[in-house]
MOPAC internal coordinates of N, CA, C and O (Angstrom, degrees):
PM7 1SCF
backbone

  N    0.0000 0     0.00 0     0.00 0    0    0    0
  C    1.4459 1     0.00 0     0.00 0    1    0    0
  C    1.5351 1   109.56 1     0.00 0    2    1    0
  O    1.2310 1   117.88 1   -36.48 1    3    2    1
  N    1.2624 1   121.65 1   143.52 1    3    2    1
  C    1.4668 1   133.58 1  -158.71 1    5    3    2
  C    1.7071 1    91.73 1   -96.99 1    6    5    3
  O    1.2310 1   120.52 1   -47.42 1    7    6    5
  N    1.4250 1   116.60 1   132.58 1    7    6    5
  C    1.3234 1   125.61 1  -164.56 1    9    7    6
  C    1.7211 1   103.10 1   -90.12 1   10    9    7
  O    1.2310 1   134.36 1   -25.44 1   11   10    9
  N    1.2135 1    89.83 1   154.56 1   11   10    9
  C    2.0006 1    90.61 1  -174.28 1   13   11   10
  C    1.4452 1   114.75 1   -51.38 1   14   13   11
  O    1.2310 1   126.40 1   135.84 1   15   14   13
  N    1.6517 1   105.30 1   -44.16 1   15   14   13
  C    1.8128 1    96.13 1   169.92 1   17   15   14
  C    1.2577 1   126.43 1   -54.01 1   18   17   15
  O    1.2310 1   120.67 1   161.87 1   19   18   17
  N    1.2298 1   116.33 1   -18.13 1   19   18   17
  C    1.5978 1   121.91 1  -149.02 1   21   19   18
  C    2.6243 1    90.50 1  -102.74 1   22   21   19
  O    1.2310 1   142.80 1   154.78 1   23   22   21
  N    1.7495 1    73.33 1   -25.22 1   23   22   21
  C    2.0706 1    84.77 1  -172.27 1   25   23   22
  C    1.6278 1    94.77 1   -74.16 1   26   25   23
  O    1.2310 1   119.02 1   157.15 1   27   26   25
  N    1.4549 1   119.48 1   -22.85 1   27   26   25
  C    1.2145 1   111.47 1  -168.95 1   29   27   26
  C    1.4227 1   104.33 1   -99.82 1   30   29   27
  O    1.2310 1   110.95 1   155.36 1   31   30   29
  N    1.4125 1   134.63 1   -24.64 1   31   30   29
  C    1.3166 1   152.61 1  -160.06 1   33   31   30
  C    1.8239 1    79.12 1   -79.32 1   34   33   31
  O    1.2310 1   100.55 1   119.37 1   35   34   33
  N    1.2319 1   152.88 1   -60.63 1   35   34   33
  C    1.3171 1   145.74 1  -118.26 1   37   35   34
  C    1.6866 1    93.02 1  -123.95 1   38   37   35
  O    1.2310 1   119.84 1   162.58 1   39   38   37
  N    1.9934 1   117.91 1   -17.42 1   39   38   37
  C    1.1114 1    95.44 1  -169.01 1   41   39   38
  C    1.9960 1    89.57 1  -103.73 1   42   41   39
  O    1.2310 1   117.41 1  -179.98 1   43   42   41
  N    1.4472 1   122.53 1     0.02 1   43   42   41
  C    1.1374 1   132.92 1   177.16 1   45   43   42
  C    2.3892 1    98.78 1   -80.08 1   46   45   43
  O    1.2310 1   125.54 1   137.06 1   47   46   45
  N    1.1167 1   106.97 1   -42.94 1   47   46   45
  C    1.2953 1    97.69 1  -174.70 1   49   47   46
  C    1.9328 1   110.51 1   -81.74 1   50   49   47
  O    1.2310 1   126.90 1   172.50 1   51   50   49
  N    1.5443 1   104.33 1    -7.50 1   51   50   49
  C    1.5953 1   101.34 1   166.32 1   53   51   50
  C    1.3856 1   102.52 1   -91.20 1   54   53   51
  O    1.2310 1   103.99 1   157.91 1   55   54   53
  N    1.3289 1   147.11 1   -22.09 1   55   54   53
  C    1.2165 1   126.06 1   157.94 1   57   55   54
  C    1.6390 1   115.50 1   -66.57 1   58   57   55
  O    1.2310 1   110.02 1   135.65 1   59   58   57
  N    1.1644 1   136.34 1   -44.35 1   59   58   57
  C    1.4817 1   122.52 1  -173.34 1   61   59   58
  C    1.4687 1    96.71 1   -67.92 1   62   61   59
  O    1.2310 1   117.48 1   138.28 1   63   62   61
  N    1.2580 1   122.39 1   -41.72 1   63   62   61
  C    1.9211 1   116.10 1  -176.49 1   65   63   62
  C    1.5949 1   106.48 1   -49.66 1   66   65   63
  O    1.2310 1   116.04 1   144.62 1   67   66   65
  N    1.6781 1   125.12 1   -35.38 1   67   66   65
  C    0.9160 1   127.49 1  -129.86 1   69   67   66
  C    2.1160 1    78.34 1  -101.20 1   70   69   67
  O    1.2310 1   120.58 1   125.38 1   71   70   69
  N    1.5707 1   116.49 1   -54.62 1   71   70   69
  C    0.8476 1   119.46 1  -176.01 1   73   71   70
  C    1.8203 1   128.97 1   -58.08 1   74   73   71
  O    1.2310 1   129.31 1   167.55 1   75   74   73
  N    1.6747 1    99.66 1   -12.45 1   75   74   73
  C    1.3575 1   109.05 1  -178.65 1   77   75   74
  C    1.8844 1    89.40 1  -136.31 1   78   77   75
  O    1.2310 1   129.85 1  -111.32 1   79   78   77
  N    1.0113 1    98.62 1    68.68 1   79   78   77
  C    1.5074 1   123.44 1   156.83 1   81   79   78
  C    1.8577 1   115.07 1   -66.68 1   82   81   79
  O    1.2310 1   141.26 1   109.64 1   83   82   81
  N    1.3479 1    76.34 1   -70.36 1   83   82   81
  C    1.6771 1    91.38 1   179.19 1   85   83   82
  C    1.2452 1   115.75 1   -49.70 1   86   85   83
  O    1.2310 1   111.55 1   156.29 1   87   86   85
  N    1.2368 1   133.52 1   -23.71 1   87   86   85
  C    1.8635 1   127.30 1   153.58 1   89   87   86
  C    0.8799 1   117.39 1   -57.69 1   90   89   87
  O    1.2310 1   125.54 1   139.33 1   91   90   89
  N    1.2158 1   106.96 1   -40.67 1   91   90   89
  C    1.8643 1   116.68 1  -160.15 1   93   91   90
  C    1.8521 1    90.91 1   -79.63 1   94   93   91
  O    1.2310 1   110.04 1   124.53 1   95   94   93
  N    1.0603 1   136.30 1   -55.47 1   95   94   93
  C    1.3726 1   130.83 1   144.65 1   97   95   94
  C    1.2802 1   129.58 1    24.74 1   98   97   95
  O    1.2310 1   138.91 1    76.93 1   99   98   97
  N    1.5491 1    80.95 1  -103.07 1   99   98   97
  C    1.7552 1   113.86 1   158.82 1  101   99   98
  C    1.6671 1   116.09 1   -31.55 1  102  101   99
  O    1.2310 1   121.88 1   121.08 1  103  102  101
  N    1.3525 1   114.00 1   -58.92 1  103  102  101
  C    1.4305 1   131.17 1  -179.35 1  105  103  102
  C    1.3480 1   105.91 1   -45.29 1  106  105  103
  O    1.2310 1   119.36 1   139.91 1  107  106  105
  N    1.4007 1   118.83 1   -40.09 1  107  106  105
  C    1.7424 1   119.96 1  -148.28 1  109  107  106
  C    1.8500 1    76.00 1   -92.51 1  110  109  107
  O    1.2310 1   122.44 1   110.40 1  111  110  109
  N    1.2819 1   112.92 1   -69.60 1  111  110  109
  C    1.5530 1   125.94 1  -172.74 1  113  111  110
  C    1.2292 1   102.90 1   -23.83 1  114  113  111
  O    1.2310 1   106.25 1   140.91 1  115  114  113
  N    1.2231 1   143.14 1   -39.09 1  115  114  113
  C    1.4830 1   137.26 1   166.90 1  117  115  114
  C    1.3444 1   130.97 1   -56.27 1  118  117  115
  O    1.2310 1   124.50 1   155.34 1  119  118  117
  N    1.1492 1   108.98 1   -24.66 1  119  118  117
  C    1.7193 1   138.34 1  -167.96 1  121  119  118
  C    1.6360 1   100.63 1   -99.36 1  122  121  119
  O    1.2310 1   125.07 1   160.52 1  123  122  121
  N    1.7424 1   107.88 1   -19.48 1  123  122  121
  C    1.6625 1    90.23 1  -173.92 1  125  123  122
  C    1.5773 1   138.31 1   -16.58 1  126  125  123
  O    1.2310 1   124.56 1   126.39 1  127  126  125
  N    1.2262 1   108.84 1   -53.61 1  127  126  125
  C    1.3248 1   133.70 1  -149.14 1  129  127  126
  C    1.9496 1    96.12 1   -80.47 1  130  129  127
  O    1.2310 1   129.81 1   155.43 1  131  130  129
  N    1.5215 1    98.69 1   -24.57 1  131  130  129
  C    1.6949 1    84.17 1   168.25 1  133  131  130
  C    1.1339 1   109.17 1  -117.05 1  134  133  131
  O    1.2310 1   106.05 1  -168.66 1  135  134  133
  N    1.2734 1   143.50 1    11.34 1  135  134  133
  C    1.2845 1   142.55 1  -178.61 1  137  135  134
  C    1.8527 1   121.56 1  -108.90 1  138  137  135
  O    1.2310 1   140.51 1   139.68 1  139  138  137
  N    1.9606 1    77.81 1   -40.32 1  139  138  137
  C    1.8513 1    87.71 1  -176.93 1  141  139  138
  C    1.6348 1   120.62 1    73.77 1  142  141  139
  O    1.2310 1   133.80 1   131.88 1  143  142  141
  N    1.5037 1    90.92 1   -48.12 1  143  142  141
  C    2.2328 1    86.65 1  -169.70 1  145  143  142
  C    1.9462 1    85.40 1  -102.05 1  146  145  143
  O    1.2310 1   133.37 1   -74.61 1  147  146  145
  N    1.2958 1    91.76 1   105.39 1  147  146  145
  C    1.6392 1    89.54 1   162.31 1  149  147  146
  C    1.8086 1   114.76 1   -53.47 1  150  149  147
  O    1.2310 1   125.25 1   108.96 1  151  150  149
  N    1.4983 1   107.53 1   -71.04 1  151  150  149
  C    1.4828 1   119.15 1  -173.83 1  153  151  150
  C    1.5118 1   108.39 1   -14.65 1  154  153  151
  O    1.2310 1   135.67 1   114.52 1  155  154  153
  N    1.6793 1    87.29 1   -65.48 1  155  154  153
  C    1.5658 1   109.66 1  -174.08 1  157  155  154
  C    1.0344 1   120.56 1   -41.01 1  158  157  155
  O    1.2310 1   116.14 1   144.02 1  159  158  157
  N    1.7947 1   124.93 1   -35.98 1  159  158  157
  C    1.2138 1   134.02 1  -150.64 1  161  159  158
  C    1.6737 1   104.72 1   -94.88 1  162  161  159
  O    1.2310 1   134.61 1   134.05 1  163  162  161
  N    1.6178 1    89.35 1   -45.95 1  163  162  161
  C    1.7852 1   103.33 1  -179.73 1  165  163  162
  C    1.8908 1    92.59 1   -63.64 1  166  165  163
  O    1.2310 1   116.77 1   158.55 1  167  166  165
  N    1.0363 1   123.74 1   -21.45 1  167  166  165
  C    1.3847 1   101.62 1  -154.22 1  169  167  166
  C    1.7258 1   104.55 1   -88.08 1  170  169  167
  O    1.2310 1   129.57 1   148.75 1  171  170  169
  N    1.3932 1    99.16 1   -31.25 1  171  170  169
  C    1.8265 1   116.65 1   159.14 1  173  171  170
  C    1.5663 1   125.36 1   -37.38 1  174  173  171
  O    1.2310 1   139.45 1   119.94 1  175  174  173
  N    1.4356 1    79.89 1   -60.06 1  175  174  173
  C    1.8258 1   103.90 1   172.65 1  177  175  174
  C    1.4239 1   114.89 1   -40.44 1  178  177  175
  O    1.2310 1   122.85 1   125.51 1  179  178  177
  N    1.5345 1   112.15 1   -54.49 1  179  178  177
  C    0.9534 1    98.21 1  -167.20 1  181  179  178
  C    1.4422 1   116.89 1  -109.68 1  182  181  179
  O    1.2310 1   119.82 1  -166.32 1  183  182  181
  N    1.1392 1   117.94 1    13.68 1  183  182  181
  C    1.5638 1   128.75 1   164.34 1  185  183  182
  C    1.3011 1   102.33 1   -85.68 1  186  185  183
  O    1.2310 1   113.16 1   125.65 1  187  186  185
  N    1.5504 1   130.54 1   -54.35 1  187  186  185
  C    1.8030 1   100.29 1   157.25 1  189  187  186
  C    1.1398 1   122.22 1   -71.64 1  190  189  187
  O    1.2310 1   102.52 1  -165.45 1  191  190  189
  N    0.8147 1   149.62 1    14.55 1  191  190  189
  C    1.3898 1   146.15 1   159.53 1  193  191  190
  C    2.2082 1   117.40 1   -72.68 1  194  193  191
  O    1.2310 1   133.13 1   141.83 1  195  194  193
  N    1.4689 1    92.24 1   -38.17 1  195  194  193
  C    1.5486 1   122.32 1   172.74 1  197  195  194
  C    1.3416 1    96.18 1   -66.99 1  198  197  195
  O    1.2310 1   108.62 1   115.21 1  199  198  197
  N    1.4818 1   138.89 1   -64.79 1  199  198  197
  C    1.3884 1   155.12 1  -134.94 1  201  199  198
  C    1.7121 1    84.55 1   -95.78 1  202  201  199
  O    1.2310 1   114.21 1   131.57 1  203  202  201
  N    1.1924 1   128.57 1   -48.43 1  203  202  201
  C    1.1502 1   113.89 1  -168.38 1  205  203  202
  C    1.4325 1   112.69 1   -66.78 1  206  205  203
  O    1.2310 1   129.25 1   120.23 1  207  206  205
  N    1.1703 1    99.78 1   -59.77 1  207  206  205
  C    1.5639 1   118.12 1   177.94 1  209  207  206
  C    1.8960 1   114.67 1   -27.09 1  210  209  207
  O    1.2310 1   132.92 1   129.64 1  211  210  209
  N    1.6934 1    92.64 1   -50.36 1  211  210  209
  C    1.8402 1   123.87 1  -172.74 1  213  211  210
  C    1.7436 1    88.47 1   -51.27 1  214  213  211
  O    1.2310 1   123.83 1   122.00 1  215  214  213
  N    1.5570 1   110.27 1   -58.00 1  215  214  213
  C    1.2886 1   103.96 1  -168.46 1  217  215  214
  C    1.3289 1   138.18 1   -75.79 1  218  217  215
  O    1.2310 1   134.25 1   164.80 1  219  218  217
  N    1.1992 1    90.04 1   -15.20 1  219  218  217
  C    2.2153 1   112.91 1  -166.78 1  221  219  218
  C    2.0304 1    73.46 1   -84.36 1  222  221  219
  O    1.2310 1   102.29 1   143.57 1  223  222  221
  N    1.2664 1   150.00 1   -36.43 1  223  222  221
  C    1.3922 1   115.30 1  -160.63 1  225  223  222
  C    1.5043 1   100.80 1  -102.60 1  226  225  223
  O    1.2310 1   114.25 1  -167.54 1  227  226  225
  N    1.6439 1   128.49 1    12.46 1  227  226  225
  C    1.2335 1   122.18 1   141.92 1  229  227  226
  C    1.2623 1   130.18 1   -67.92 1  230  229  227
  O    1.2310 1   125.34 1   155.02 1  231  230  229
  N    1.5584 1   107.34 1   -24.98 1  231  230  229
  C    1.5124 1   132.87 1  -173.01 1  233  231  230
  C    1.5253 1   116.01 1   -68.54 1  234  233  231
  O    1.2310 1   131.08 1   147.60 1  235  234  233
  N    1.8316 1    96.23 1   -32.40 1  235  234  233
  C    1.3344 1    95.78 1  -163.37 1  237  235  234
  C    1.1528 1   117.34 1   -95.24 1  238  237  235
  O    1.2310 1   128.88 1   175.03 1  239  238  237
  N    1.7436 1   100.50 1    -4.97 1  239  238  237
  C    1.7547 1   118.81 1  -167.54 1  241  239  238
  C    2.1091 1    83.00 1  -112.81 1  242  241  239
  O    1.2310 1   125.23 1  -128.23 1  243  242  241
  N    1.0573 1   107.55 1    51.77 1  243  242  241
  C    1.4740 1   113.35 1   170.76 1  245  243  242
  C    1.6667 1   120.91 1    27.28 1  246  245  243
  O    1.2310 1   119.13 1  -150.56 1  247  246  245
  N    1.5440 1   119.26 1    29.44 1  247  246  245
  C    1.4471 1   134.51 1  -171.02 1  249  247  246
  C    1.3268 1   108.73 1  -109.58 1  250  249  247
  O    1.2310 1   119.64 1   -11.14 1  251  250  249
  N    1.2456 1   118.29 1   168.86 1  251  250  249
  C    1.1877 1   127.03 1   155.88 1  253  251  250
  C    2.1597 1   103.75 1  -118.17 1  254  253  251
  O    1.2310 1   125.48 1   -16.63 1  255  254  253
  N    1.3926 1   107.07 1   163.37 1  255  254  253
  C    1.4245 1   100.69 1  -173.44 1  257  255  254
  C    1.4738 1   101.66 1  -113.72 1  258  257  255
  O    1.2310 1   122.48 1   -50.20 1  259  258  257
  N    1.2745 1   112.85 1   129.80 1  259  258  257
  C    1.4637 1   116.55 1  -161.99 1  261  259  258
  C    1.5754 1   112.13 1   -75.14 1  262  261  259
  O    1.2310 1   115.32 1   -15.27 1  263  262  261
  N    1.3924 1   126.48 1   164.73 1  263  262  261
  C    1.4281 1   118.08 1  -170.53 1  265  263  262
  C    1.5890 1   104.54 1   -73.05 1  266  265  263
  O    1.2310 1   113.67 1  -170.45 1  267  266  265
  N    1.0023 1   129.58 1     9.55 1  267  266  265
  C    1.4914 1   121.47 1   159.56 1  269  267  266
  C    1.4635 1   123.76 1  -108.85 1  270  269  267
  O    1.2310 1   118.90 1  -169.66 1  271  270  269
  N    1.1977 1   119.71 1    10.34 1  271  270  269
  C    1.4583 1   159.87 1   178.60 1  273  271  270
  C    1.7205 1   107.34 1   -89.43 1  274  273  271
  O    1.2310 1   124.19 1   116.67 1  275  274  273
  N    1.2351 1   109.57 1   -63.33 1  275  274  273
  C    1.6795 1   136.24 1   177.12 1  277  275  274
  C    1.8633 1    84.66 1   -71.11 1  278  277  275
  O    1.2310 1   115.22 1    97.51 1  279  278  277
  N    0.8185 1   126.68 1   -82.49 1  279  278  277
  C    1.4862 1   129.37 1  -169.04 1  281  279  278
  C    1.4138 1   108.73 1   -50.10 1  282  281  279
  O    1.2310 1   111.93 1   166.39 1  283  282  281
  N    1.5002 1   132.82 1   -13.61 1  283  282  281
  C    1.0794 1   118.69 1   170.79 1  285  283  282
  C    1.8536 1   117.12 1  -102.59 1  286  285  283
  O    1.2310 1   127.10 1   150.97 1  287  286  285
  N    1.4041 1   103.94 1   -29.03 1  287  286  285
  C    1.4010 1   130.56 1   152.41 1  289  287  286
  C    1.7060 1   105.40 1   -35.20 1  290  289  287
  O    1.2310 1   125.76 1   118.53 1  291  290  289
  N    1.2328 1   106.53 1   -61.47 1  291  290  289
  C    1.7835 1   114.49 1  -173.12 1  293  291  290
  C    1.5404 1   107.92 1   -54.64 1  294  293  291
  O    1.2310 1   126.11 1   128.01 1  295  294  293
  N    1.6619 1   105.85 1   -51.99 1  295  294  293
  C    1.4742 1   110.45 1  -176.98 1  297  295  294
  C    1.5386 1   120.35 1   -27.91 1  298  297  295
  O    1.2310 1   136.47 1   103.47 1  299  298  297
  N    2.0605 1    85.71 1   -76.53 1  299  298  297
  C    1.5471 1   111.62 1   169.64 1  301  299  298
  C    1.2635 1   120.64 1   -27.12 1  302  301  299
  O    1.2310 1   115.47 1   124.14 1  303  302  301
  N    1.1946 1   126.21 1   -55.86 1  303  302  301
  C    1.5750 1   143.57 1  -172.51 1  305  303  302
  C    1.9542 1    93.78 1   -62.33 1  306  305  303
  O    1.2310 1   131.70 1   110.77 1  307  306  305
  N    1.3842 1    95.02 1   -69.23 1  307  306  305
  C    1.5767 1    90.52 1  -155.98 1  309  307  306
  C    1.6241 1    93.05 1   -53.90 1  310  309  307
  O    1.2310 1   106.28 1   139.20 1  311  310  309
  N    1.4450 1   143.10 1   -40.80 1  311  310  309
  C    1.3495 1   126.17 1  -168.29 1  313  311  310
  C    1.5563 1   118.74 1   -46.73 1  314  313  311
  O    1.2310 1   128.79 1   148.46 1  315  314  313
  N    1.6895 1   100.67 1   -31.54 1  315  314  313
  C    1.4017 1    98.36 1  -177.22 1  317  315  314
  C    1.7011 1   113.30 1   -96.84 1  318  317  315
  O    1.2310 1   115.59 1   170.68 1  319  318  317
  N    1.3560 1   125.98 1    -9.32 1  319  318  317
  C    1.0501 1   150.33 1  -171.71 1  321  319  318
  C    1.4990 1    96.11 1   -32.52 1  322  321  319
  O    1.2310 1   108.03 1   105.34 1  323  322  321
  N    1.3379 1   139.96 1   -74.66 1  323  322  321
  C    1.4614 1   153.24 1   147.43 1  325  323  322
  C    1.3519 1    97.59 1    11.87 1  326  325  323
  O    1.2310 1   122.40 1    97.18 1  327  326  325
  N    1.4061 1   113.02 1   -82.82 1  327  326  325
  C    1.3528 1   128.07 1   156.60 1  329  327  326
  C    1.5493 1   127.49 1    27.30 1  330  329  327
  O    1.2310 1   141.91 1    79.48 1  331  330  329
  N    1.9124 1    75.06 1  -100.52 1  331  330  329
  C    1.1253 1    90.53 1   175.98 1  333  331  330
  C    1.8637 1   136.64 1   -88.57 1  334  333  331
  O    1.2310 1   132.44 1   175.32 1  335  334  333
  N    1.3047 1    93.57 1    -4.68 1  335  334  333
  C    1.8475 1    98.23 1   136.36 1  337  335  334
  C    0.8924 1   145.17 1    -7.85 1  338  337  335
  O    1.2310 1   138.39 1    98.84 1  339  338  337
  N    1.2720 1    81.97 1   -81.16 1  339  338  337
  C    2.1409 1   111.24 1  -161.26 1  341  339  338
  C    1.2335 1    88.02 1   -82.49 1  342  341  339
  O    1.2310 1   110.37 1   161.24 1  343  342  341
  N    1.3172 1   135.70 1   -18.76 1  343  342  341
  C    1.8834 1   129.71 1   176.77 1  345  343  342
  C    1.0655 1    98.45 1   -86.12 1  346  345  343
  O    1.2310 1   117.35 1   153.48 1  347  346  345
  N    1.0481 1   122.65 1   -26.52 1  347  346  345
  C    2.2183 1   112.47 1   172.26 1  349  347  346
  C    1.4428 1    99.76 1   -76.42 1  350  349  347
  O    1.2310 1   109.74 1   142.96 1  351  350  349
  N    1.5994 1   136.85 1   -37.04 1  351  350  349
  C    0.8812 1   116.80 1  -174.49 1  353  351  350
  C    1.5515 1   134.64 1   -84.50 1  354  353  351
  O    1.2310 1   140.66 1   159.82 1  355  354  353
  N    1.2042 1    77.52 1   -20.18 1  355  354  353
  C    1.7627 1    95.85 1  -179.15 1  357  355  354
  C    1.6756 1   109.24 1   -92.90 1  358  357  355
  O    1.2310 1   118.80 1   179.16 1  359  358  357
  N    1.1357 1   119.90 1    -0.84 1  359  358  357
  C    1.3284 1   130.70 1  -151.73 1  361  359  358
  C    1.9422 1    91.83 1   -78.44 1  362  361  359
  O    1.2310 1   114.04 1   -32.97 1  363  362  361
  N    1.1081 1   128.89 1   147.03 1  363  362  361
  C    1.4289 1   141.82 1   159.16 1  365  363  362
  C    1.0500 1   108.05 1  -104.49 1  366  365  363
  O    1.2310 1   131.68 1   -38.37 1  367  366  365
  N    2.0056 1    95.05 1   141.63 1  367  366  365
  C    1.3846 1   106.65 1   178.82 1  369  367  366
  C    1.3207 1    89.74 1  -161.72 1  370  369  367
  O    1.2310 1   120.10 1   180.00 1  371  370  369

């Protein structure tokens, strides 16, 4: 089970992803030409970007996060997933 610091650590890095959308944007917008679906692309971006993040502070506390750890990680994410959408879509660039 994913510890409250770690519930707040993952729902604190979907708000900054969510608030700097519009980079993540930008990022995909460069890639057009092999990707085609911007949204799609920004919206990738920053779900590994979340996932990476999730894992580098198991890394740093010398753990690995068990598959019900990742499965509870996923939950969290997808609740806000909506979210972070409508910040790719609405996002300026």
């Amino acid at each position: 089970m994913i510890s409250e610091s770690t519930r707040s650590f993952i729902d604190s890095l979907v708000d900054y992803y969510i608030s700097e959308s519009g980079s993540y944007r930008q990022m995909a917008k460069s890639y057009a030409e092999e990707v085609g679906d911007i949204p799609s692309a920004t919206f990738g971006i920053i779900l590994g970007s979340i996932y990476s993040a999730f894992i580098q502070s198991y890394t740093n506390q010398q753990q690995k996060p068990s598959l019900e750890d990742i499965q509870e990680f996923t939950h969290i994410v997808k609740k806000r997933a909506a979210q972070i959408k409508r910040s790719v879509l609405d996002a300026k660039v």
